[in-house]
C-alpha positions in Angstrom: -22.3 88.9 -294.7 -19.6 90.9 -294.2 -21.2 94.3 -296.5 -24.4 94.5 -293.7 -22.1 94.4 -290.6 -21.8 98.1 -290.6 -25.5 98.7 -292.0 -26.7 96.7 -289.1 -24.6 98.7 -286.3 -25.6 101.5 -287.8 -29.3 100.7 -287.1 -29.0 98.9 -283.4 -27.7 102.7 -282.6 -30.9 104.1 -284.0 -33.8 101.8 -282.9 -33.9 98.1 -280.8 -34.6 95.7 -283.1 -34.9 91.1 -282.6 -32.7 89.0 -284.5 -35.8 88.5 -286.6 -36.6 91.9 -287.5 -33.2 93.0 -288.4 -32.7 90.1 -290.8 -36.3 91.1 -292.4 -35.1 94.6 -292.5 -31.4 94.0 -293.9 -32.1 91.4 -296.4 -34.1 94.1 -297.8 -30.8 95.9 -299.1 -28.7 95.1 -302.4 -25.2 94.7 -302.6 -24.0 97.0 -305.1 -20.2 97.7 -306.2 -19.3 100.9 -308.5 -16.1 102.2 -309.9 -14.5 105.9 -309.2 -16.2 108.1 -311.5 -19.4 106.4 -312.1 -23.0 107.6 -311.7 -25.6 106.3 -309.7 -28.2 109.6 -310.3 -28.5 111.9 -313.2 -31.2 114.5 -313.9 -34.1 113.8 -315.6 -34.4 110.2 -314.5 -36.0 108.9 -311.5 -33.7 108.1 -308.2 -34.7 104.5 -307.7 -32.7 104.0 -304.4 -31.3 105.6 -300.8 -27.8 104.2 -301.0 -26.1 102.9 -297.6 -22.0 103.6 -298.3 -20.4 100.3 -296.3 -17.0 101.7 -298.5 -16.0 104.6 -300.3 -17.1 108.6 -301.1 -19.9 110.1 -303.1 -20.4 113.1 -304.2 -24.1 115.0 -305.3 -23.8 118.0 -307.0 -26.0 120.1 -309.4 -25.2 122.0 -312.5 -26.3 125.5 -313.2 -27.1 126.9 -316.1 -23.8 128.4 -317.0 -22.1 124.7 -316.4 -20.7 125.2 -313.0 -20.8 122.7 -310.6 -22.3 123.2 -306.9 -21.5 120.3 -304.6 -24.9 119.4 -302.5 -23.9 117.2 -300.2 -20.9 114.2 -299.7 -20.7 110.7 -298.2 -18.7 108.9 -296.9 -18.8 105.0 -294.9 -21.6 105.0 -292.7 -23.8 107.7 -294.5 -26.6 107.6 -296.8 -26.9 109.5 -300.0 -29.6 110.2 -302.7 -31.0 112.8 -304.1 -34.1 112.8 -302.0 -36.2 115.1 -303.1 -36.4 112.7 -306.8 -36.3 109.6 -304.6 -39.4 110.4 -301.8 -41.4 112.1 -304.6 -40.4 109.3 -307.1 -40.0 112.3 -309.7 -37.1 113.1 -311.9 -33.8 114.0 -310.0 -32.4 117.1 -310.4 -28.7 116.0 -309.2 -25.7 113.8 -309.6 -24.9 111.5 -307.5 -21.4 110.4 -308.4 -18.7 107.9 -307.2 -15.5 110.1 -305.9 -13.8 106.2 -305.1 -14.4 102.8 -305.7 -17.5 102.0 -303.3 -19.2 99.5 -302.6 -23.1 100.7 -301.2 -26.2 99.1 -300.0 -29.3 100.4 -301.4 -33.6 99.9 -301.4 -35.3 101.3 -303.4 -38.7 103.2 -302.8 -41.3 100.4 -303.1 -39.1 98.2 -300.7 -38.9 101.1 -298.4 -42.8 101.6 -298.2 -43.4 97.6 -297.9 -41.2 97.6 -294.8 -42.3 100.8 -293.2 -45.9 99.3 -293.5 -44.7 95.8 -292.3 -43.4 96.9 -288.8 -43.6 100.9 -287.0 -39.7 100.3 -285.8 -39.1 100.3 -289.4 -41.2 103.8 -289.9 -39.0 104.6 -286.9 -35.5 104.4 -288.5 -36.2 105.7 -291.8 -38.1 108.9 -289.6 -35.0 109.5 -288.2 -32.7 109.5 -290.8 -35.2 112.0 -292.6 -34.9 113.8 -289.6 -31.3 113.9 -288.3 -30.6 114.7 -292.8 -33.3 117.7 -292.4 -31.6 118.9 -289.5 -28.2 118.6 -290.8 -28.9 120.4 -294.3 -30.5 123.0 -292.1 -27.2 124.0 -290.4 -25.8 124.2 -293.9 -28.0 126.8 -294.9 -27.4 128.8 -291.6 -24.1 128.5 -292.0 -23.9 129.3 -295.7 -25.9 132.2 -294.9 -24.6 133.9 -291.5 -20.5 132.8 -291.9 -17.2 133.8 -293.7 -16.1 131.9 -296.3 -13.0 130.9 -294.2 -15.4 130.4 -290.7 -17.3 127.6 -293.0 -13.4 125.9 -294.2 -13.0 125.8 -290.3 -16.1 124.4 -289.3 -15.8 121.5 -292.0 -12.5 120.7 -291.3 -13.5 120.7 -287.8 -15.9 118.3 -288.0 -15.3 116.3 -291.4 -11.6 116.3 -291.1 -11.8 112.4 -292.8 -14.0 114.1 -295.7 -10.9 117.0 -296.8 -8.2 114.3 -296.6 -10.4 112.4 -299.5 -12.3 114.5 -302.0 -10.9 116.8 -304.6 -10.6 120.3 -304.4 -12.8 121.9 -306.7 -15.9 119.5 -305.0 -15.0 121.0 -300.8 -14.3 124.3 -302.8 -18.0 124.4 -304.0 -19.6 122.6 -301.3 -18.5 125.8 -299.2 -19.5 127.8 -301.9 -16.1 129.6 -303.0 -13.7 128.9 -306.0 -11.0 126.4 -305.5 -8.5 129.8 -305.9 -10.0 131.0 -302.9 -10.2 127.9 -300.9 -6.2 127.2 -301.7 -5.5 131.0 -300.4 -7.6 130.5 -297.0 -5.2 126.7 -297.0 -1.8 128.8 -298.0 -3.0 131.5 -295.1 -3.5 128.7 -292.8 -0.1 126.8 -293.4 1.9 130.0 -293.3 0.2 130.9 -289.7 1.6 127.2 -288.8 5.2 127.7 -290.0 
């Protein structure tokens, strides 16, 4: 089916797997299709699945106490999304995980994941490396949250998720780099004005 092409390219570039083993492995995924706006995690319930985005942009995000928003992380096609730390403790999730555009995702959830990482160690191997190439990624976050300027993190972003700006609202990149979406449209403004 047309929905696993891109799930099953995304694995071959991860670990070598027979016609056999990937069809074991992908069948293993559910189709599912939400709308713009919708919620696939919420605190206080369990994260059931790791979600696969084949189409369309997520967004998780926490609330704090005072109501404001902090974005955790996005995705986008080709990336995986959850709120992890609910999902591989199978404890009530702290985040929301919420539809920015219609998407369409493919997602297992945590007993399916355990059944195919003890059916085959090529299996264990994918889902290791995905834990391991997300750990290493929120890690540069951090390091950059915590060593750059407010305008060296709009670079970087852009830089490298220039597909990411063009689709999610303000206010969600604006506290994703951990500013106010005044201050992210001044460092824009500053940009555009060094252009003209």
């Amino acid at each position: 089916m047309e929905e696993y092409q891109s799930l099953i390219r995304h694995i071959q570039n991860r670990i070598s797997l027979s016609e056999e083993e990937m069809h074991q492995f992908v069948s293993e995924f559910k189709i599912t299709k939400i709308k713009k706006r919708q919620f696939i995690i919420q605190p206080d319930f369990v994260a059931k699945y790791r979600s696969y985005v084949v189409e369309g942009a997520l967004r998780a995000y926490v609330l704090s106490d005072q109501g404001q928003e902090h974005t955790i992380s996005f995705a986008i096609e080709d990336w995986w999304i959850s709120d992890y730390n609910s999902y591989i403790y199978q404890q009530p999730a702290t985040m929301f995980v919420m539809a920015l555009e219609d998407a369409v995702l493919l997602q297992i959830d945590f007993e399916t994941e355990t059944k195919l990482k003890n059916a085959n160690p090529k299996f264990e191997t994918f889902f290791r490396i995905t834990a391991e190439r997300t750990a290493a990624f929120f890690q540069r976050r951090i390091i950059m949250n915590l060593t750059s300027t407010a305008e060296e993190r709009y670079d970087t972003f852009i830089e490298n998720f220039p597909l990411i700006v063009k689709r999610v609202p303000q206010y969600a990149l604006a506290s994703y780099l951990g500013m106010s979406t005044e201050f992210l449209s001044k460092i824009r403004n500053n940009k555009l004005k060094k252009k003209s």
